[in-house]
C-alpha positions in Angstrom: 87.7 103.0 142.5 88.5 105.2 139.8 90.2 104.5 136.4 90.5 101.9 133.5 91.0 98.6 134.2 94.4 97.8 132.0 95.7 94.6 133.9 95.3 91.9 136.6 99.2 91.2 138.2 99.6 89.3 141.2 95.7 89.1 141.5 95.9 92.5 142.0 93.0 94.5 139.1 95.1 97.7 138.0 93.7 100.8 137.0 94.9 103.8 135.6 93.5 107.3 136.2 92.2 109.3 133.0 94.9 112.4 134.4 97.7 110.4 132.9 96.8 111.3 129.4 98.1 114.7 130.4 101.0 113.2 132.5 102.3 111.5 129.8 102.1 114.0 127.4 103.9 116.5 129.8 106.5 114.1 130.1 107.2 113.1 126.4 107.5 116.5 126.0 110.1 117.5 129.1 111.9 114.6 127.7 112.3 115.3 123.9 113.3 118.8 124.7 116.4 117.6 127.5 117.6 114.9 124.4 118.0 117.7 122.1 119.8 119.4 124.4 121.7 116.4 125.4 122.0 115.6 121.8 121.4 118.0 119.8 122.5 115.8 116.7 120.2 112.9 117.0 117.5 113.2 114.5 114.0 115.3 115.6 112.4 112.0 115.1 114.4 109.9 117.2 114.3 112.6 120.0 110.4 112.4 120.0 110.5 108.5 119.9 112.8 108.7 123.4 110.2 111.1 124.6 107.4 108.9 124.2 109.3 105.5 125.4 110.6 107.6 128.4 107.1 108.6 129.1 105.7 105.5 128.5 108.2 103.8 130.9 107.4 106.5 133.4 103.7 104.9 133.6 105.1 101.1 133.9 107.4 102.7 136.8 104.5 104.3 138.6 102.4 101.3 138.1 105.6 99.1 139.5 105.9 101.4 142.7 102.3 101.0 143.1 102.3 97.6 142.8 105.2 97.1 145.5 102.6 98.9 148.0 99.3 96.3 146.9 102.2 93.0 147.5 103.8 94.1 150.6 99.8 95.0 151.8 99.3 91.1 151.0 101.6 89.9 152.6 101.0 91.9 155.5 97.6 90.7 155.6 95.9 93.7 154.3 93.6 93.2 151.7 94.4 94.9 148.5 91.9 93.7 145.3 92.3 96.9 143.3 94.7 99.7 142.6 94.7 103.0 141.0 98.7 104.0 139.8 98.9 107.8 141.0 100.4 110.6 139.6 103.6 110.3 142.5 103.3 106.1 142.8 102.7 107.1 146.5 99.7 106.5 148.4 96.8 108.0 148.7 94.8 108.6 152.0 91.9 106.5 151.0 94.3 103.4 150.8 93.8 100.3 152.2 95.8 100.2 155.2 96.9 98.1 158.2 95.8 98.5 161.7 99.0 98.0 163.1 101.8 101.1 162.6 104.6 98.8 162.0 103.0 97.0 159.3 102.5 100.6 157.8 105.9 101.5 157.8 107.3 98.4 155.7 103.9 98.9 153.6 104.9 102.6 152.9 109.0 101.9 152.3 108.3 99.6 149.8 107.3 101.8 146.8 110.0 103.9 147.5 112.3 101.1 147.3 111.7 99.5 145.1 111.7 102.9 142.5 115.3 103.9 143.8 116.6 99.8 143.0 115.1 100.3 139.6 116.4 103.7 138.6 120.2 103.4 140.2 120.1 100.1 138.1 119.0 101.6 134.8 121.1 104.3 135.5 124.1 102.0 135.8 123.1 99.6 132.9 122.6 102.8 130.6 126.4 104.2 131.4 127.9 101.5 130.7 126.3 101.0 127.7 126.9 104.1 126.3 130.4 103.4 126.3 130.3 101.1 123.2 129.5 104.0 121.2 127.0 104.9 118.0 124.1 106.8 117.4 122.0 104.1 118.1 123.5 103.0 121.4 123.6 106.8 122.9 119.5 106.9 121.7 119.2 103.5 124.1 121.8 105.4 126.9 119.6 108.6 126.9 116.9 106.3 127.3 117.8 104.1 130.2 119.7 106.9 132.4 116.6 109.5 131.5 113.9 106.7 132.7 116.5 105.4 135.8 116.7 109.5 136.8 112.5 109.5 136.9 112.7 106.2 139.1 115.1 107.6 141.3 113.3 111.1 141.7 110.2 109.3 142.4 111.7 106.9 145.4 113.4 110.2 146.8 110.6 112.5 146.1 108.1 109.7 148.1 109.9 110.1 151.3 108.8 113.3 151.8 106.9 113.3 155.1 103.6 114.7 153.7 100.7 113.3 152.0 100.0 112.0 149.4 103.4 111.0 148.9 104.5 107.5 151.0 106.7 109.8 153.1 103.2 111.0 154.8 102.1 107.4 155.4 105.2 106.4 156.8 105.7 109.6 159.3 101.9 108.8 160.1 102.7 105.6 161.2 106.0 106.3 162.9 104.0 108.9 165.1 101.4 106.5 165.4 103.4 103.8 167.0 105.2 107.1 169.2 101.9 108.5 170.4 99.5 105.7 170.1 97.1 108.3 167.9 96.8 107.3 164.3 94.5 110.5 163.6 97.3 112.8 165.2 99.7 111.6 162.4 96.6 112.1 159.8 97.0 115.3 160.8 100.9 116.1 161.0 101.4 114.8 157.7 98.2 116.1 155.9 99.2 119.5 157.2 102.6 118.9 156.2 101.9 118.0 152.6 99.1 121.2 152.3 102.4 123.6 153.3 104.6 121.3 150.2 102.1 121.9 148.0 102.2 125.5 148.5 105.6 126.0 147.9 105.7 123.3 144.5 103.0 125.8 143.7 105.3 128.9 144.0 108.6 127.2 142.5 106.4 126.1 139.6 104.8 129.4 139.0 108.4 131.2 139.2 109.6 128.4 136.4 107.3 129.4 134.1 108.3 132.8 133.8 111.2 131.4 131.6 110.1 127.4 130.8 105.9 127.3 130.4 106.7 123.7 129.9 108.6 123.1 133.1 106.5 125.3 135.0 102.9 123.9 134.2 104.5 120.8 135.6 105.5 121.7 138.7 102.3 123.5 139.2 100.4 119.9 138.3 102.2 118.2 140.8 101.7 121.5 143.8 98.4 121.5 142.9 97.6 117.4 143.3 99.6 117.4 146.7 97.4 120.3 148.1 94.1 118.4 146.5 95.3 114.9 148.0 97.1 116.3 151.9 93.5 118.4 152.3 91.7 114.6 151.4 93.5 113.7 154.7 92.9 116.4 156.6 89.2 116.0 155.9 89.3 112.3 156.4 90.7 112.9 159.7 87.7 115.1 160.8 85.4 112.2 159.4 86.6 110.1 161.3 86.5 112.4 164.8 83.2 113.1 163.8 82.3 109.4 163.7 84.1 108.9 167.5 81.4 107.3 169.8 79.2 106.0 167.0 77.5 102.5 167.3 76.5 100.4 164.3 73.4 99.9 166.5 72.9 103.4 166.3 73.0 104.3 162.5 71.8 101.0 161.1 69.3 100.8 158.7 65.8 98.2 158.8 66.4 94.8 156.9 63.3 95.7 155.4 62.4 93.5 151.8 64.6 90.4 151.6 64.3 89.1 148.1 64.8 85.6 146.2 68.5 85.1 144.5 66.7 84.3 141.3 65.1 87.7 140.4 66.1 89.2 137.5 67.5 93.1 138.3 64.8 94.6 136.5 61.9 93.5 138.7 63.0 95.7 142.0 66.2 98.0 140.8 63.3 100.8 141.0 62.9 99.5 144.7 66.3 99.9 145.8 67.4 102.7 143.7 63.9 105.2 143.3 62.2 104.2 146.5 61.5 106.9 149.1 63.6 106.7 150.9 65.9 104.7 148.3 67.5 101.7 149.9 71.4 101.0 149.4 71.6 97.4 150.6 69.1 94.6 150.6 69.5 91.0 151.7 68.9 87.9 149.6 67.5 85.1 150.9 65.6 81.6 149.9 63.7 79.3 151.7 64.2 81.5 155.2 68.7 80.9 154.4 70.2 84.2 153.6 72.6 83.7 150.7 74.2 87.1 150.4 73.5 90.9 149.8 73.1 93.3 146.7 73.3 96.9 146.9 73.4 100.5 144.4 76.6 99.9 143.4 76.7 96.5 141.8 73.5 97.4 140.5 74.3 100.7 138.9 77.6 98.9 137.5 75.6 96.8 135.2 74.3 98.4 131.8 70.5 98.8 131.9 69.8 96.7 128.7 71.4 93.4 131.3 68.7 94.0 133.6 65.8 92.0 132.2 68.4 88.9 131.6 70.7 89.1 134.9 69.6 87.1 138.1 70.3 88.7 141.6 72.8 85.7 142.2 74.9 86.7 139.3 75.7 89.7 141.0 75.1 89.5 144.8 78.0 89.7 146.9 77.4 86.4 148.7 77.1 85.6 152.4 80.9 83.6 152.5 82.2 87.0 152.2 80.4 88.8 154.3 81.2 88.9 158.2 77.7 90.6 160.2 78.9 93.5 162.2 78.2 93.4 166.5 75.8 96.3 167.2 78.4 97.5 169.6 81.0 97.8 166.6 82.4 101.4 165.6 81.4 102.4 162.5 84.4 103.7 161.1 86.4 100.7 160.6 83.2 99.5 159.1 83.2 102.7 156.9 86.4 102.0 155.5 85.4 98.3 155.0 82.5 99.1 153.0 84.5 101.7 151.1 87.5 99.1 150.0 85.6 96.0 149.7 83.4 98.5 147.1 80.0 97.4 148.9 77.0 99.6 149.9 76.2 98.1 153.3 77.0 95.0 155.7 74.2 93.1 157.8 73.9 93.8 161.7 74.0 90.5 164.1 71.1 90.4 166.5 69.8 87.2 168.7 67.7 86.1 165.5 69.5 86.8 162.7 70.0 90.2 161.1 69.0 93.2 163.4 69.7 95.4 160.5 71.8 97.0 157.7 74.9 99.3 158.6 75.1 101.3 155.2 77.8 103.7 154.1 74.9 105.9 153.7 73.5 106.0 156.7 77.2 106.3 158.4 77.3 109.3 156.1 74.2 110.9 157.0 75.2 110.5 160.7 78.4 111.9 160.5 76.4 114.9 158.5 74.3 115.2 161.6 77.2 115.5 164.2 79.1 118.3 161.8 75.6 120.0 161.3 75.7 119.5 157.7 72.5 119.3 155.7 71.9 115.7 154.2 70.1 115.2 150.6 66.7 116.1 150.5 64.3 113.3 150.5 62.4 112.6 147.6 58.8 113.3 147.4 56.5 110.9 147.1 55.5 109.7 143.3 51.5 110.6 142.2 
């Protein structure tokens, strides 16, 4: 998942995307310029410092939105470890998600929710403090009902019914429990937010003609709904590309099994330079298979910790790991693999593992059915 790690809340790891530097700026500087029109008598300072705090408090109210999706997931019994606060607060369509539409819809509501409580409520609060009067107190007012106004616009803006925004996952679902199709939703809604985008595009660029400010800003946001609806649309032809495939058909050989106290350095060039490289290897001692290593929690780990880190301090052991029936679709298993951040999952067979369904080899078949070129192999080493 993309993004720094700033905070664990609710056992949830939050990250935050490098974009908002430029968010934030934008929005400190949208906001300094509508308190000196509000204001025009507060001091330049002050006006910059309501600017940055509003901006500031724009992030916390993302993050909050966000963080109303990962709970209600929870409680739902969908599996959130990780999330990364987008530009909107709404969802993106690589989230984890539920199986069930209904679940879906509360899951998608919530963000929005939660940001129009917040906002009518600072809006409120800030009115009625601005009646007491002072320079001071109006600086806090413009504060609260500038900040309660973003919250509000972000709830009302969500329930647009196109993607990224929660609008598309809750129209997706809600067409998904109509029809029964999930991937005809995928569709409606990815279409749906390509067409938004277009037109925040256009609004933004005609904007600018007289506010470059206001303009570039509504261009961001057209241009990260048309990036994140064509995500979906692609996803959606993933996953009709993957239709009829077998985790018997695409698995890989269990190949080397190795012991759980090897240090990294002694077979990283196994997994990661072999031809062809492996993604997922088991670990096993004694003939008991213990758990699984792959690329990713190997590549995560600075090179100078190889030579002094054991495979056990970073496997992904065998309690959390459920084998996969050869008869099992692989998509589900894709999207496992992709939000559980692991490379591959082991294949039950009669006697133990028949093999390893990677989210490489998924790729490489789905590659195959679209006629798409995989990577080129790597030649052998002299």
């Amino acid at each position: 998942m993309n993004g720094w790690p700033v905070a664990r809340l609710f056992g949830v790891e939050i990250r935050i995307h490098w974009s908002w530097v430029l968010i934030l700026a934008l929005v400190a500087v949208f906001t300094a310029a509508e308190v000196e029109a509000a204001s025009p008598g507060l001091d330049v300072a002050v006006q910059w410092l309501i600017g940055g705090l509003v901006a500031a408090g724009f992030l916390a109210s993302a993050t909050i939105h966000d963080l109303a999706h990962a709970v209600m997931s929870r409680r739902r019994g969908v599996p959130v470890e990780a999330l990364a606060v987008s530009f909107f607060g709404g969802s993106s369509p690589f989230d984890a998600r539920s199986m069930d539409p209904a679940d879906e819809v509360v899951i998608a509501a919530a963000g929005p929710l939660v940001s129009l409580i917040a906002g009518s409520l600072l809006v409120a609060a800030s009115l009625l403090v601005s009646l007491v009067g002072g320079a001071a107190v109006e600086a806090v007012g413009l504060f609260g009902v500038l900040l309660g106004l973003l919250n509000m616009l972000l709830g009302a803006v969500n329930f647009l019914p196109a993607y990224p925004l929660d609008g598309g996952r809750l129209f997706r679902a809600l067409i998904w429990r109509r029809t029964g199709d999930e991937r005809r939703g995928t569709r409606f809604v990815g279409r749906s937010g390509n067409l938004l985008g277009l037109a925040v595009l256009a609004g933004g660029l005609a904007v600018s003609i007289g506010d470059i400010g206001n303009g570039m800003m509504i261009m961001l946001c057209g241009w990260f709904l048309r990036l994140t609806a064509r995500g979906a649309l692609g996803q959606a032809d993933l996953e009709q590309a993957a239709d009829g495939l077998r985790a018997g058909d695409v698995m890989e050989p269990v190949g080397i099994t190795i012991s759980p106290s090897l240090t990294i350095d002694t077979f990283a060039g196994q997994v990661l330079d072999g031809d062809p490289p492996r993604s997922s290897v088991l670990v096993a001692h004694g003939g008991d298979l213990l758990g699984i290593i792959g690329a990713a929690q190997i590549r995560r780990l600075p090179r100078g910790k190889w030579p002094t880190t054991r495979v056990e301090d970073v496997m992904v052991a065998w309690s959390r790991i459920s084998p996969i029936d050869l008869d099992a679709p692989v998509w589900p298993v894709f999207l496992r693999l992709r939000d559980e951040g692991l490379d591959g999952l082991p294949v039950a067979g009669d006697a133990g593992p028949a093999g390893i369904l990677t989210a490489r080899a998924i790729a490489a078949a789905i590659r195959a059915r679209q006629g798409v070129a995989g990577p080129r192999s790597r030649r052998p080493r002299r």
